[in-house]
FITORPA-240610 format. One record per residue: x, y, z of N, C-alpha, C in turn; residue number from 1. Coordinates in steps of 0.05 Angstrom, whole numbers. Example, Ala and Ser with C-alpha at 12.3 -4.5 7.8 and 13.67 -1.06 7.14 Angstrom:
+--------+--------+--------+--------+--------+--------+--------+--------+--------+-----+
!    n.u !    n.v !    n.w !   ca.u !   ca.v !   ca.w !    c.u !    c.v !    c.w !  nr !
+--------+--------+--------+--------+--------+--------+--------+--------+--------+-----+
!    264 !   -114 !    156 !    246 !    -90 !    156 !    264 !    -66 !    156 !   1 !
!    257 !    -45 !    142 !    273 !    -21 !    143 !    258 !      1 !    157 !   2 !
+--------+--------+--------+--------+--------+--------+--------+--------+--------+-----+
This chain:
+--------+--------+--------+--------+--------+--------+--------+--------+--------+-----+
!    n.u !    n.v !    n.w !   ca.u !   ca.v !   ca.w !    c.u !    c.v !    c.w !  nr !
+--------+--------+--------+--------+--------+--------+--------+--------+--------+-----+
!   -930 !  -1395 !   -137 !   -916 !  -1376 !   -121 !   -887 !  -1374 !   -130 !   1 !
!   -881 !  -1350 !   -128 !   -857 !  -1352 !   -142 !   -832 !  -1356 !   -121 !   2 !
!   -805 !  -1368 !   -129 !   -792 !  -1378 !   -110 !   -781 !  -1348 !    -90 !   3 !
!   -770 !  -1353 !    -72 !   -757 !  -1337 !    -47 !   -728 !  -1320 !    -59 !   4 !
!   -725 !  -1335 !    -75 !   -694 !  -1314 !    -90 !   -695 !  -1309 !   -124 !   5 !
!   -711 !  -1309 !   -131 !   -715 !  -1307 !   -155 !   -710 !  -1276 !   -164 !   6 !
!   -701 !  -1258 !   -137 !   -694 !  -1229 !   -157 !   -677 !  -1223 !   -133 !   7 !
!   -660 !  -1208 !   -142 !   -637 !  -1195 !   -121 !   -639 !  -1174 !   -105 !   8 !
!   -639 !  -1173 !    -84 !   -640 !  -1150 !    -59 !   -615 !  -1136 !    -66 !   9 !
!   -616 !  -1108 !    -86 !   -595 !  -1095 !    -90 !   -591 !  -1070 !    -74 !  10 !
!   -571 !  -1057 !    -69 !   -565 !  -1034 !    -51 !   -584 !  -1011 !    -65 !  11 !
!   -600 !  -1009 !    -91 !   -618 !   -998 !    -98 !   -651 !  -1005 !    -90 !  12 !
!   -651 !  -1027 !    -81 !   -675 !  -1035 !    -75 !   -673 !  -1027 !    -42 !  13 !
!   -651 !  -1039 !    -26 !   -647 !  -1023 !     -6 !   -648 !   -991 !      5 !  14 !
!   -636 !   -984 !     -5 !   -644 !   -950 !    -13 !   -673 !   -937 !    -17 !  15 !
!   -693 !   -953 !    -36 !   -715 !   -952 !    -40 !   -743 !   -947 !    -14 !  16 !
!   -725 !   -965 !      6 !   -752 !   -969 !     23 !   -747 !   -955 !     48 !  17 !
!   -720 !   -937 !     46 !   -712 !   -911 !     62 !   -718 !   -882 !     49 !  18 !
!   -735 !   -868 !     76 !   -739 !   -841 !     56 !   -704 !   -831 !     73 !  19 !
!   -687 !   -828 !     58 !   -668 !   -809 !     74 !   -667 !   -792 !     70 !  20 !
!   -689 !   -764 !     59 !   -689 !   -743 !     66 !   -700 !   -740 !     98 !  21 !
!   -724 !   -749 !     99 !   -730 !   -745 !    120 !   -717 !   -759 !    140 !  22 !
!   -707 !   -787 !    139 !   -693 !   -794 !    163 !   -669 !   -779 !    172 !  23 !
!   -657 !   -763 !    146 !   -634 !   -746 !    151 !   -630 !   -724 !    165 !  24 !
!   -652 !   -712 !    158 !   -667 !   -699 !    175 !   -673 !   -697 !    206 !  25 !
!   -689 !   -713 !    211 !   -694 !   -724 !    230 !   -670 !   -715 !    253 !  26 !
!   -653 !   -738 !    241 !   -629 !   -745 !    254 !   -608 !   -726 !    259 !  27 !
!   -598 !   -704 !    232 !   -586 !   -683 !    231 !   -568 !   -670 !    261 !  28 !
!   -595 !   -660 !    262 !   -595 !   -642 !    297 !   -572 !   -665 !    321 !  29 !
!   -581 !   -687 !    320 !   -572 !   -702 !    338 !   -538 !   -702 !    331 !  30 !
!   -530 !   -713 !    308 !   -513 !   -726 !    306 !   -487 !   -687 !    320 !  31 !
!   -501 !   -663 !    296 !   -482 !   -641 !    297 !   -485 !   -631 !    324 !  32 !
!   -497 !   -641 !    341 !   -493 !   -636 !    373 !   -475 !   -643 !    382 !  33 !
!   -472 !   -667 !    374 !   -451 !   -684 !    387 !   -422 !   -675 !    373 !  34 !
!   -428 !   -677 !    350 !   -393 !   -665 !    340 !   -388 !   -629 !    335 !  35 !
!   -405 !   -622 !    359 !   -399 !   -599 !    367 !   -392 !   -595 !    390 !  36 !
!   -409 !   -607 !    407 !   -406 !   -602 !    437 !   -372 !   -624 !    453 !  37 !
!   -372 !   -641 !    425 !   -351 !   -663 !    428 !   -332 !   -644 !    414 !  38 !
!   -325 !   -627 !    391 !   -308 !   -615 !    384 !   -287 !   -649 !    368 !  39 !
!   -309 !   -658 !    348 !   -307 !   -680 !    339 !   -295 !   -676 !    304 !  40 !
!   -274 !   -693 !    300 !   -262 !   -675 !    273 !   -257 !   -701 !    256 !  41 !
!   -254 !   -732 !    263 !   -253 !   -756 !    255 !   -283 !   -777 !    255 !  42 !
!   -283 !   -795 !    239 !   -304 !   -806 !    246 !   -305 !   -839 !    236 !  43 !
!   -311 !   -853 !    245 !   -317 !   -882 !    234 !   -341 !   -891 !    230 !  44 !
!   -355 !   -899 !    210 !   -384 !   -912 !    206 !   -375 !   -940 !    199 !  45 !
!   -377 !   -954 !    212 !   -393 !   -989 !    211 !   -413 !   -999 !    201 !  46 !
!   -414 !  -1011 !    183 !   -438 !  -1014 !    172 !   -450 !   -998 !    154 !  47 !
!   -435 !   -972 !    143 !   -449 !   -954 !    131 !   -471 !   -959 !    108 !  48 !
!   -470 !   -990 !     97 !   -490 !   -986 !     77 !   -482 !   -967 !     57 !  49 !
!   -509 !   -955 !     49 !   -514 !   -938 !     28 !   -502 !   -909 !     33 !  50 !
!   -485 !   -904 !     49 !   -474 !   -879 !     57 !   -486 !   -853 !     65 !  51 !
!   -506 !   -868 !     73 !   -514 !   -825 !     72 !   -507 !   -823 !     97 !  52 !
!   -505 !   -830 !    123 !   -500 !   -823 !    142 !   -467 !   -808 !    140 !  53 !
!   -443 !   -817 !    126 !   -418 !   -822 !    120 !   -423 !   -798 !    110 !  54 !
!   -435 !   -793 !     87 !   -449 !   -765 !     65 !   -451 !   -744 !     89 !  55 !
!   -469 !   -746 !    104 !   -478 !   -727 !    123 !   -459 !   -715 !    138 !  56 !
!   -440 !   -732 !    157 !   -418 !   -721 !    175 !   -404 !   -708 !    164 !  57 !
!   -395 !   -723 !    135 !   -371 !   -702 !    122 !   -376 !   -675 !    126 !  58 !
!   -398 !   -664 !    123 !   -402 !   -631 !    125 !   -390 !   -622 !    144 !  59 !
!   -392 !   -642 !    172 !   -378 !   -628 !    191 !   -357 !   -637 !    209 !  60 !
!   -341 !   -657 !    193 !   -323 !   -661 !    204 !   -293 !   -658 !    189 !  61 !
!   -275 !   -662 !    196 !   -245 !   -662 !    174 !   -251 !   -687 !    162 !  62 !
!   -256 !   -707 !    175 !   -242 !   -742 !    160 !   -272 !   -764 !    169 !  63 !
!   -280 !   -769 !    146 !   -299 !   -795 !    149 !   -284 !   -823 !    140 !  64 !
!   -286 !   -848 !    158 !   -281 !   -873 !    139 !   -298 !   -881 !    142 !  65 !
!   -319 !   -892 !    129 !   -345 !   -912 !    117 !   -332 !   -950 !    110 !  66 !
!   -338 !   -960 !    127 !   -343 !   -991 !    115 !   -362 !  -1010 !    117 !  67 !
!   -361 !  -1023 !    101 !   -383 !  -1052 !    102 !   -377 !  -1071 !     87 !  68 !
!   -390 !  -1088 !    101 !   -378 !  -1112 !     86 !   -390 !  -1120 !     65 !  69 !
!   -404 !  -1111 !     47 !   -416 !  -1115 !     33 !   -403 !  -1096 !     -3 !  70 !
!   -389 !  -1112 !    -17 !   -373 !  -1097 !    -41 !   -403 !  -1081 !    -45 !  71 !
!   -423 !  -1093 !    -61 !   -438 !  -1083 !    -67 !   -451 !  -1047 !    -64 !  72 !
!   -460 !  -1057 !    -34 !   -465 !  -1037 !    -20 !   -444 !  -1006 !    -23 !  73 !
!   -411 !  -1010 !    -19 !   -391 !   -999 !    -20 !   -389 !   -981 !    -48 !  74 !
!   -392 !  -1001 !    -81 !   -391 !   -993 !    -94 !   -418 !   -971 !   -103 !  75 !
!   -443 !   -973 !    -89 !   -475 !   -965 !    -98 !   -465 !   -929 !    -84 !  76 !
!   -450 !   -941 !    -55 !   -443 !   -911 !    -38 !   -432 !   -888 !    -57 !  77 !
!   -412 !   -906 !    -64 !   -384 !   -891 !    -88 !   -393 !   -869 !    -95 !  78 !
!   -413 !   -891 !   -116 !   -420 !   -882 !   -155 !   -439 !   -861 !   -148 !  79 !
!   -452 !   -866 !   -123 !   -482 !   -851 !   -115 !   -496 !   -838 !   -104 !  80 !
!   -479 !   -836 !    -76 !   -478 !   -821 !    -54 !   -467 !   -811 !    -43 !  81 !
!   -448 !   -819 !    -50 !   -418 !   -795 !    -33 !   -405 !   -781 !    -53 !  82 !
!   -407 !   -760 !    -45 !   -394 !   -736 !    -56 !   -372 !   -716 !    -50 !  83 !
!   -366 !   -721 !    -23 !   -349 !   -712 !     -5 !   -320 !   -728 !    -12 !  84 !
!   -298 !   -710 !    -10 !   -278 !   -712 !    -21 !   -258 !   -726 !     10 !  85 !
!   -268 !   -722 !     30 !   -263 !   -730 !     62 !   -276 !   -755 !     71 !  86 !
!   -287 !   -768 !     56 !   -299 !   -797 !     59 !   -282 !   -819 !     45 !  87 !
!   -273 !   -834 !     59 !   -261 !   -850 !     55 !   -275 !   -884 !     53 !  88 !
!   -279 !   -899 !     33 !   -298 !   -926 !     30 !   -278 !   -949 !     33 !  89 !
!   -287 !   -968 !     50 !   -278 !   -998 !     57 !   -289 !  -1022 !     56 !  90 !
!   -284 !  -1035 !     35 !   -303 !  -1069 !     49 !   -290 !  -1064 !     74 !  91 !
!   -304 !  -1078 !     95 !   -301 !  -1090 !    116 !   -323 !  -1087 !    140 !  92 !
!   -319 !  -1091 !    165 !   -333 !  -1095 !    180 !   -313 !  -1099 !    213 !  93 !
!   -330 !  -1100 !    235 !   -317 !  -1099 !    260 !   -289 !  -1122 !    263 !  94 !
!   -287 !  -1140 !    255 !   -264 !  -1164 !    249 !   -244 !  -1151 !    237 !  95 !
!   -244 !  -1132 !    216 !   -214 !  -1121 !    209 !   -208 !  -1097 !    202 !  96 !
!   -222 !  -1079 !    218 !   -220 !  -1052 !    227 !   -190 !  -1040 !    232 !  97 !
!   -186 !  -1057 !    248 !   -149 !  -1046 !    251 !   -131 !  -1056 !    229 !  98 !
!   -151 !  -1074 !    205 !   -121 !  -1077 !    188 !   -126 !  -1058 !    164 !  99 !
!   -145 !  -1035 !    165 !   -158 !  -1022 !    149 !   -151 !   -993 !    147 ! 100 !
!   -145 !   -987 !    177 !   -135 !   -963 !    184 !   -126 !   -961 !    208 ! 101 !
!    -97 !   -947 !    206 !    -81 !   -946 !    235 !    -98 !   -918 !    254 ! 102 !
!   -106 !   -905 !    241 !   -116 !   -880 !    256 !   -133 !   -891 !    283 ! 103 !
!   -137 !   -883 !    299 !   -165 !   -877 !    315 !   -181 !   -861 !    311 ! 104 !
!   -203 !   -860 !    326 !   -231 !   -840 !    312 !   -241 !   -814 !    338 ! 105 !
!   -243 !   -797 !    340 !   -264 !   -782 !    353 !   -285 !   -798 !    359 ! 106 !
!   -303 !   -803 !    343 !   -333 !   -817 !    334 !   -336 !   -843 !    313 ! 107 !
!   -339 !   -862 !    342 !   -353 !   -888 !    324 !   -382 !   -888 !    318 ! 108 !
!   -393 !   -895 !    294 !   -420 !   -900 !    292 !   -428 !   -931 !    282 ! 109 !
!   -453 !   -936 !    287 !   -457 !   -964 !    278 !   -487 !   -964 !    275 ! 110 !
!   -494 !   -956 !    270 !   -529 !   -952 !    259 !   -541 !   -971 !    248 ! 111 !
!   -567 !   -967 !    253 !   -593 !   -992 !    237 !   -585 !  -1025 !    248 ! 112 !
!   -586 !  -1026 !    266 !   -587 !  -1049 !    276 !   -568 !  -1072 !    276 ! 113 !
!   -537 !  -1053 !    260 !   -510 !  -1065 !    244 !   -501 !  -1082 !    269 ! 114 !
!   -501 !  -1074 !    300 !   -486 !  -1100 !    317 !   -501 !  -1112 !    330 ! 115 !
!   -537 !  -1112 !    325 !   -550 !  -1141 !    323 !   -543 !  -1157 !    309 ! 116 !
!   -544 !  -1145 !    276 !   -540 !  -1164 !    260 !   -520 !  -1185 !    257 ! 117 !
!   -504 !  -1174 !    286 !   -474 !  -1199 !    284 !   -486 !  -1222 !    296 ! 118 !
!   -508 !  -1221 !    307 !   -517 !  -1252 !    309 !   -521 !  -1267 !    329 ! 119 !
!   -494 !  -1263 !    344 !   -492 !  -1278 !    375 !   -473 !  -1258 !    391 ! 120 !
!   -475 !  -1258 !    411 !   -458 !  -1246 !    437 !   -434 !  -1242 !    438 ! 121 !
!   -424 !  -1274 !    429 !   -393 !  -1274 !    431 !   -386 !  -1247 !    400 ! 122 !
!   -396 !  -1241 !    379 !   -394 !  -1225 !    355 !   -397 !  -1193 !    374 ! 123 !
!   -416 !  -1197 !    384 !   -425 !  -1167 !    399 !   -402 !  -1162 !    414 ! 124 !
!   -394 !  -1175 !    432 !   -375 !  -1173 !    453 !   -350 !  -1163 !    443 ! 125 !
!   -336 !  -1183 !    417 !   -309 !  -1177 !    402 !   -316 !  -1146 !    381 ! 126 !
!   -333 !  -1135 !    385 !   -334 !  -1116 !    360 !   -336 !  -1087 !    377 ! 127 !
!   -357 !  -1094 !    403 !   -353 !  -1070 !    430 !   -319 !  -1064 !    439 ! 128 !
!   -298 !  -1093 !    436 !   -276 !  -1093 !    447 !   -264 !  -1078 !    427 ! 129 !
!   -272 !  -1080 !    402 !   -250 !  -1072 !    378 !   -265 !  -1042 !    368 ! 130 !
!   -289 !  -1035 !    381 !   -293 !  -1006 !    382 !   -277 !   -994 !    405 ! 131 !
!   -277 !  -1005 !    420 !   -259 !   -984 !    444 !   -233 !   -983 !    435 ! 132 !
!   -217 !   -994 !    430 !   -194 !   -993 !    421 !   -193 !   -974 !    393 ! 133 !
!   -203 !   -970 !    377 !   -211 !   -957 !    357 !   -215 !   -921 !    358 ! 134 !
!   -222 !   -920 !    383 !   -225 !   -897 !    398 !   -210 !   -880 !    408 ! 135 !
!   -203 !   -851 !    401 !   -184 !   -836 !    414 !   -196 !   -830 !    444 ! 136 !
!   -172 !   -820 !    458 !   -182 !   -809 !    484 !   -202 !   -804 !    485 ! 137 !
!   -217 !   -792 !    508 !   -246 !   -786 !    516 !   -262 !   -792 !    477 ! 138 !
!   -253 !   -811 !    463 !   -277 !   -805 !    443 !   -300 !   -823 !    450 ! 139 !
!   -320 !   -820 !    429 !   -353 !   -836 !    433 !   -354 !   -857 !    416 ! 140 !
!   -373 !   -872 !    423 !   -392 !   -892 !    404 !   -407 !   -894 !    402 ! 141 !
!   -426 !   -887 !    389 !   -458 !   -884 !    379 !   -469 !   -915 !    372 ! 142 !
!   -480 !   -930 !    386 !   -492 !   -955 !    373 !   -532 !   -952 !    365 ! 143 !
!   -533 !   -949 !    354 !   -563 !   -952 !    350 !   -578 !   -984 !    339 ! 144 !
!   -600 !   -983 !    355 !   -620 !  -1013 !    344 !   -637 !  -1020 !    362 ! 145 !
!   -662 !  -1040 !    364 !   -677 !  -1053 !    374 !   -682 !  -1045 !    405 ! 146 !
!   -703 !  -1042 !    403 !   -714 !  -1041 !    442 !   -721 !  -1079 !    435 ! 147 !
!   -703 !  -1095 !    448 !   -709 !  -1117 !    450 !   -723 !  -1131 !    468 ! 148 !
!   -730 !  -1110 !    488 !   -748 !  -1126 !    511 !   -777 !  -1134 !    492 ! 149 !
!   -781 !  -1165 !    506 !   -802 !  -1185 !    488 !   -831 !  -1172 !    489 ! 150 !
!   -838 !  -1154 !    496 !   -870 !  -1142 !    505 !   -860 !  -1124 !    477 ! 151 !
!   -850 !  -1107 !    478 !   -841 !  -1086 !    443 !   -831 !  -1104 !    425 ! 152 !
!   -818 !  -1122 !    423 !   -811 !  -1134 !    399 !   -843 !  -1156 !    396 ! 153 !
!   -862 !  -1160 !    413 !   -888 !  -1174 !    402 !   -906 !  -1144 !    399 ! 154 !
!   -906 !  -1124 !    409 !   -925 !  -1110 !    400 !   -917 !  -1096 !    370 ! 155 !
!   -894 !  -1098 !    368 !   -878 !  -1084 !    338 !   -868 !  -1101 !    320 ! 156 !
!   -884 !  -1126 !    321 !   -873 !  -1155 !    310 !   -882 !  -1154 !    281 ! 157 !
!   -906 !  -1130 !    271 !   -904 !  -1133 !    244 !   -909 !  -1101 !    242 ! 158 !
!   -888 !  -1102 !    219 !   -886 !  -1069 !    213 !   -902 !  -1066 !    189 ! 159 !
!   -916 !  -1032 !    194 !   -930 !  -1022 !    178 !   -924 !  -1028 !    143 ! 160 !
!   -934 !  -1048 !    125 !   -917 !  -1047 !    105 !   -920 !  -1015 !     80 ! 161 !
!   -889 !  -1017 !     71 !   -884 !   -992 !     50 !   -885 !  -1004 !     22 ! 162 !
!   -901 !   -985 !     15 !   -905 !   -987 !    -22 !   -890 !   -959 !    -36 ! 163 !
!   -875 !   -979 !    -54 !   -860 !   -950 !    -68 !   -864 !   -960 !    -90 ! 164 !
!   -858 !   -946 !   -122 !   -857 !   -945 !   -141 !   -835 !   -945 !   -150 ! 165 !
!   -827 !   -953 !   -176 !   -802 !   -954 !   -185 !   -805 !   -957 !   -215 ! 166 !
!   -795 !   -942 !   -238 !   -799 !   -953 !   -272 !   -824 !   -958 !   -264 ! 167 !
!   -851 !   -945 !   -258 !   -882 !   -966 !   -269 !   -884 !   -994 !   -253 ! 168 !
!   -874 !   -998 !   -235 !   -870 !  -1020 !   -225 !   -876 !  -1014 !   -197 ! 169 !
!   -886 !  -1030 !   -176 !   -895 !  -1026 !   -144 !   -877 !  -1052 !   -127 ! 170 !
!   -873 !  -1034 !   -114 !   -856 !  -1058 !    -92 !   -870 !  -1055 !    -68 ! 171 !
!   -870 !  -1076 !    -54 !   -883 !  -1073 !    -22 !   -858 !  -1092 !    -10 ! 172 !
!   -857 !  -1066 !     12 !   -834 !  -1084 !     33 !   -848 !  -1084 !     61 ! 173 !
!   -846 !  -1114 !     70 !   -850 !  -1112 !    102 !   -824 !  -1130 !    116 ! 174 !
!   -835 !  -1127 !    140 !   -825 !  -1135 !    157 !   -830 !  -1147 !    185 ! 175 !
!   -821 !  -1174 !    188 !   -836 !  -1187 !    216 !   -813 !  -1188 !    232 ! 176 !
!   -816 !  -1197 !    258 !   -799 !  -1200 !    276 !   -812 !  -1210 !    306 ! 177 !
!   -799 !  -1242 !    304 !   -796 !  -1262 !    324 !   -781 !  -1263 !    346 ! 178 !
!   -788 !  -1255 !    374 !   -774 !  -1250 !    393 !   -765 !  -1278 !    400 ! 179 !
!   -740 !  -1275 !    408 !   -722 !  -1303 !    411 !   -709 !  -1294 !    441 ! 180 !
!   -706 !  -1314 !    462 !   -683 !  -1300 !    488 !   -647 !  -1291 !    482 ! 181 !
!   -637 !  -1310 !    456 !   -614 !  -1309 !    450 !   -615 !  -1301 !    427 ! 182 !
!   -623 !  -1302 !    403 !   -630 !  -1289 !    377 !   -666 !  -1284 !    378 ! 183 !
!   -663 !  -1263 !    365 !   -682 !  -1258 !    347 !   -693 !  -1255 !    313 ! 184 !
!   -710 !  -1270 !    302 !   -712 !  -1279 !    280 !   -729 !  -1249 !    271 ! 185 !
!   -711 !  -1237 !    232 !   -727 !  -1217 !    222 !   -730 !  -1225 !    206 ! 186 !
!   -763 !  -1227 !    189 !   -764 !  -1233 !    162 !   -763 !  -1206 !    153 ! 187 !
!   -753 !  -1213 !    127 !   -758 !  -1180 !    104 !   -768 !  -1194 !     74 ! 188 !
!   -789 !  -1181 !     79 !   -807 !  -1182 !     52 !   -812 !  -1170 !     28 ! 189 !
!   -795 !  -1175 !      4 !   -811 !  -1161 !    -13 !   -825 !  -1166 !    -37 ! 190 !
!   -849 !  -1157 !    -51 !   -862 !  -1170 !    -65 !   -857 !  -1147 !    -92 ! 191 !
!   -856 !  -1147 !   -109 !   -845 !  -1135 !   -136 !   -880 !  -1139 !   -158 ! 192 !
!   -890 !  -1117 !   -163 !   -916 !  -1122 !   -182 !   -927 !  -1109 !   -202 ! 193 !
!   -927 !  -1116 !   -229 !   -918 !  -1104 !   -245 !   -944 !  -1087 !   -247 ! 194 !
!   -947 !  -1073 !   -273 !   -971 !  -1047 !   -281 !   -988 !  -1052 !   -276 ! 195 !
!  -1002 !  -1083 !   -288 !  -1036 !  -1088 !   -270 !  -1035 !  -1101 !   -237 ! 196 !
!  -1012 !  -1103 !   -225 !  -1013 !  -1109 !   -200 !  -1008 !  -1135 !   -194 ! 197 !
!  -1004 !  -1149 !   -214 !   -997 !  -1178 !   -215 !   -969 !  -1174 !   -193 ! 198 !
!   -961 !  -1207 !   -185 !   -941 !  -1211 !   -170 !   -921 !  -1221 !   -193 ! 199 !
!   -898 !  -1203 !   -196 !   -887 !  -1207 !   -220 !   -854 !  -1216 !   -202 ! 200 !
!   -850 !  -1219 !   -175 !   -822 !  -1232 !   -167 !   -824 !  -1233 !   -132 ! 201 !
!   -812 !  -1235 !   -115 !   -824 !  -1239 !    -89 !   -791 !  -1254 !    -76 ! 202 !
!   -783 !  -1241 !    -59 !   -769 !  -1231 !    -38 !   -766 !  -1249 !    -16 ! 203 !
!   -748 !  -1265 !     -2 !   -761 !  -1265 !     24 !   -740 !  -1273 !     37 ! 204 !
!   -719 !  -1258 !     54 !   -697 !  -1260 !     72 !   -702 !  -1265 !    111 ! 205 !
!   -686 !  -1292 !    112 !   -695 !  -1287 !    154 !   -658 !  -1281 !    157 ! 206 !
!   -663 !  -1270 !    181 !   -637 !  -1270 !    190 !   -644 !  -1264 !    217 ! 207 !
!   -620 !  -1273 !    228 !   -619 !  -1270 !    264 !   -613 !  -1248 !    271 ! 208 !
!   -623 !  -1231 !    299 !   -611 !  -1212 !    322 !   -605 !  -1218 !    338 ! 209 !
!   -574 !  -1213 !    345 !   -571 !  -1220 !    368 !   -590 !  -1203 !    390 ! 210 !
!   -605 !  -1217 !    413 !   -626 !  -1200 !    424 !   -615 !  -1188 !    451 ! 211 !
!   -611 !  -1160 !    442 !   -598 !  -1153 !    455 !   -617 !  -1127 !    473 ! 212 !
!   -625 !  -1137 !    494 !   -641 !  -1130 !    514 !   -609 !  -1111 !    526 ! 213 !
!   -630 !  -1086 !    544 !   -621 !  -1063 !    555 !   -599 !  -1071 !    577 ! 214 !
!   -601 !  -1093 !    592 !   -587 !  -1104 !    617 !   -556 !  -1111 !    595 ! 215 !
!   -567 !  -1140 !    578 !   -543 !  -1149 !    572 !   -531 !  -1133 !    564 ! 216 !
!   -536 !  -1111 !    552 !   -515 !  -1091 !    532 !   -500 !  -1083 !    542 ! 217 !
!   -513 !  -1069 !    567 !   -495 !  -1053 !    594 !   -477 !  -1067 !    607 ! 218 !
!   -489 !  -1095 !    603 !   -451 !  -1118 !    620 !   -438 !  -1121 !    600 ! 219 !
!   -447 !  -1114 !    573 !   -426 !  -1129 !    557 !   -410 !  -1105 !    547 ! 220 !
!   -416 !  -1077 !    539 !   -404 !  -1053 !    545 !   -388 !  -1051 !    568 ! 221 !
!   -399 !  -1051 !    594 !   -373 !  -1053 !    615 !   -347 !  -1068 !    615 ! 222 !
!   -356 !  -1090 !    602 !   -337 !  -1110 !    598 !   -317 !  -1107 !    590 ! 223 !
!   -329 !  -1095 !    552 !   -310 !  -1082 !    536 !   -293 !  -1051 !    549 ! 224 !
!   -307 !  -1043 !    571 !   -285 !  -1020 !    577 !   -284 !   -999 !    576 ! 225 !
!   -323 !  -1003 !    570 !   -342 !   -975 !    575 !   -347 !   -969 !    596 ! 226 !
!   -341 !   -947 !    619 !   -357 !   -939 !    641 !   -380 !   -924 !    643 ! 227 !
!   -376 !   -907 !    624 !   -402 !   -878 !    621 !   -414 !   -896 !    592 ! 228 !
!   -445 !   -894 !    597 !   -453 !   -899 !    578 !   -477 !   -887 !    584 ! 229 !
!   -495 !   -879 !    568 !   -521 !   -866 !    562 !   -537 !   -872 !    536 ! 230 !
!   -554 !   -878 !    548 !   -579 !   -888 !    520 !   -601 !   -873 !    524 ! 231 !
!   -600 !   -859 !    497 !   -630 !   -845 !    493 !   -647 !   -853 !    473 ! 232 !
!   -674 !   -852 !    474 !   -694 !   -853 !    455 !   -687 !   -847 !    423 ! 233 !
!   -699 !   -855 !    408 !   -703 !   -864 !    385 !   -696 !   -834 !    368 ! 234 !
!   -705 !   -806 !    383 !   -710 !   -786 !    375 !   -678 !   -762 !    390 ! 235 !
!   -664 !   -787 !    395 !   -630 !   -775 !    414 !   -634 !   -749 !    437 ! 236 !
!   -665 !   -752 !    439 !   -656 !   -725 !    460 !   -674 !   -725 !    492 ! 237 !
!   -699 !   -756 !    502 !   -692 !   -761 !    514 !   -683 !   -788 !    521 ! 238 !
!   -681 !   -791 !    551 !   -677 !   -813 !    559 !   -692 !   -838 !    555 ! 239 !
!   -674 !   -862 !    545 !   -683 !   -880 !    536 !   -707 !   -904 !    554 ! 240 !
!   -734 !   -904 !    550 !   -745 !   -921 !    569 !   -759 !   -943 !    561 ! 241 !
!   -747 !   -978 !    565 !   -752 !   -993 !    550 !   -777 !  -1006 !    550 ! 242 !
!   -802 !   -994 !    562 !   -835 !   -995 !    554 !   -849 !   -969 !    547 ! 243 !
!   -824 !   -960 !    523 !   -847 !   -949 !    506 !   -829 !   -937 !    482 ! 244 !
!   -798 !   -930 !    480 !   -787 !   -939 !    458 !   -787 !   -960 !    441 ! 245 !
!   -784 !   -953 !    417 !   -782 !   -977 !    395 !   -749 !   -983 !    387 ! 246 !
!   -735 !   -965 !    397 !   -712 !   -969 !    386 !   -690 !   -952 !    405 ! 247 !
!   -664 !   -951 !    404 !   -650 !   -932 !    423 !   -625 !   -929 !    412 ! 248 !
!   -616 !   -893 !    418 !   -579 !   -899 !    415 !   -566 !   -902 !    436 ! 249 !
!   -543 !   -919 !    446 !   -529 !   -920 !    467 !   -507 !   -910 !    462 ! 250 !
!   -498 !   -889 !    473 !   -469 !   -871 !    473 !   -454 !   -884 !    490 ! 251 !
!   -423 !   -896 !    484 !   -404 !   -905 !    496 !   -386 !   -879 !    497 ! 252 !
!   -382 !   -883 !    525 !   -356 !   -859 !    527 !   -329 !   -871 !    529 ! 253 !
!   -303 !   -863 !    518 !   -291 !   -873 !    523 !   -274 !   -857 !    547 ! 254 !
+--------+--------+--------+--------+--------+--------+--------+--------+--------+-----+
C-alpha cells in the first residue's frame, strides 16, 4: 500500500473534483439577488480557494478582495482564474483581516465549509467577531457549510465517490465523515491510477469540524453581534430545515 503522503494535494487536484461550471451556476442566481436587492458594490471572500466564487462577483460588483491562507491556493487563483482587474488576492485568513485591508465590505462570504474548518468554537467565535466588524452598515455575511445535526452527518457519512480523468490517468476522490459533539472528523480520499487501473499513488487527509449544529451557531452569532440572521437551504431560496438539508447558508445581517 502505498504511503498516505506520497503525492501532493495541489490547488489543481483540488479544482479537479469541483465541476464549477455547474456549481457556478447553480449558485449564480442566489448570490446576484443579493447584490442587487442589497445594492452591494464591495465584497470580501474568506477562504476563497481557487477563486471562482471571487471570479464570479467581480461581474457585478465595483471591488472584490479574495484571501486564503493557503500561498499555493492564492498563486493557482492568480495565474488561472481570475481575470478580473477588480479582484484583489491575499494570503490570509479570519486572524489578520484588518491588517490586510482598512476598508469594510458590503458582503462577507465564507463558503465550503471555510469556518468549520477553524476547528474549535473559540476560532468560530473570534472570526464571527472579526466578520462583524469588517462589515459596513446594514452590510451581510454569507456563511455556508454542514447541516451538523448527528442523524445527516451519519446518513451522509460517506459521499458518493467522483472519478475524473486527468493526462490518461483516473483519480477517485471520496469522502467520509465522523460525527463528533465538539469536532467532527473528515477524511478525504484520493486514489491516483494509472492507464491499466493500477493504484499508482493514494491520498489520505483527516481534519477536524468544528461541529457546528444549527442552535450553537445562532448563540455564537448573537454573541458576535448578529441580531437578524436567516439560514436557507443548500439551494438559497428556501428555508433552511435541519432533517432534510445536507448543508445551509446563514445570512448575518449587520
Amino acid at each position: 500500500m502505498k504511503s498516505n503522503n506520497n503525492f501532493k494535494y495541489t490547488p489543481e487536484l483540488y479544482d479537479l473534483q469541483v465541476n464549477w461550471s455547474a456549481r457556478l451556476s447553480k449558485e449564480k442566481g442566489f448570490f446576484i439577488k443579493l447584490v442587487k436587492n442589497r445594492n452591494i458594490k464591495s465584497v470580501l471572500d474568506v477562504g476563497c480557494g481557487t477563486g471562482h466564487h471571487a471570479q464570479l462577483l467581480s461581474e457585478f460588483v465595483k471591488d472584490v478582495v479574495a484571501v486564503d491562507p493557503s500561498e499555493e491556493m492564492i498563486e493557482y487563483a492568480r495565474k488561472n482564474v481570475i481575470s478580473s482587474d477588480n479582484v484583489k488576492l491575499f494570503i490570509g485568513n479570519f486572524e489578520n483581516i484588518e491588517s490586510l485591508t482598512i476598508k469594510k465590505f458590503d458582503l462577507i462570504i465564507c463558503l465550503g465549509n471555510t469556518l468549520a474548518l477553524l476547528g474549535n468554537r473559540r476560532n468560530v467565535k473570534n472570526a464571527l467577531k472579526n466578520t462583524k466588524r469588517m462589515l459596513m452598515k446594514r452590510g451581510l455575511a454569507v456563511f455556508q457549510f454542514l447541516n451538523f445535526e448527528p442523524e445527516m452527518i451519519e446518513y451522509n457519512r460517506f459521499y458518493t465517490p467522483k472519478i475524473f480523468k486527468k493526462d490518461d490517468e483516473k483519480y477517485i476522490f471520496m469522502k467520509h465523515f465522523e460525527y463528533g459533539k465538539i469536532k467532527t472528523r473528515v477524511d478525504f480520499l484520493i486514489m491516483q491510477l494509472d492507464q491499466n487501473d493500477s493504484l499508482k499513488n493514494f491520498f489520505n487527509n483527516s481534519s477536524f469540524f468544528c461541529t457546528l449544529r444549527k442552535n450553537i451557531f445562532l448563540k455564537m452569532a448573537c454573541n458576535a453581534g448578529f441580531k437578524n440572521i436567516e439560514l436557507l437551504g443548500p439551494d438559497g431560496k428556501e428555508e433552511f430545515n435541519k432533517n432534510k438539508h445536507i448543508s445551509l447558508y446563514a445570512l448575518l445581517f449587520s
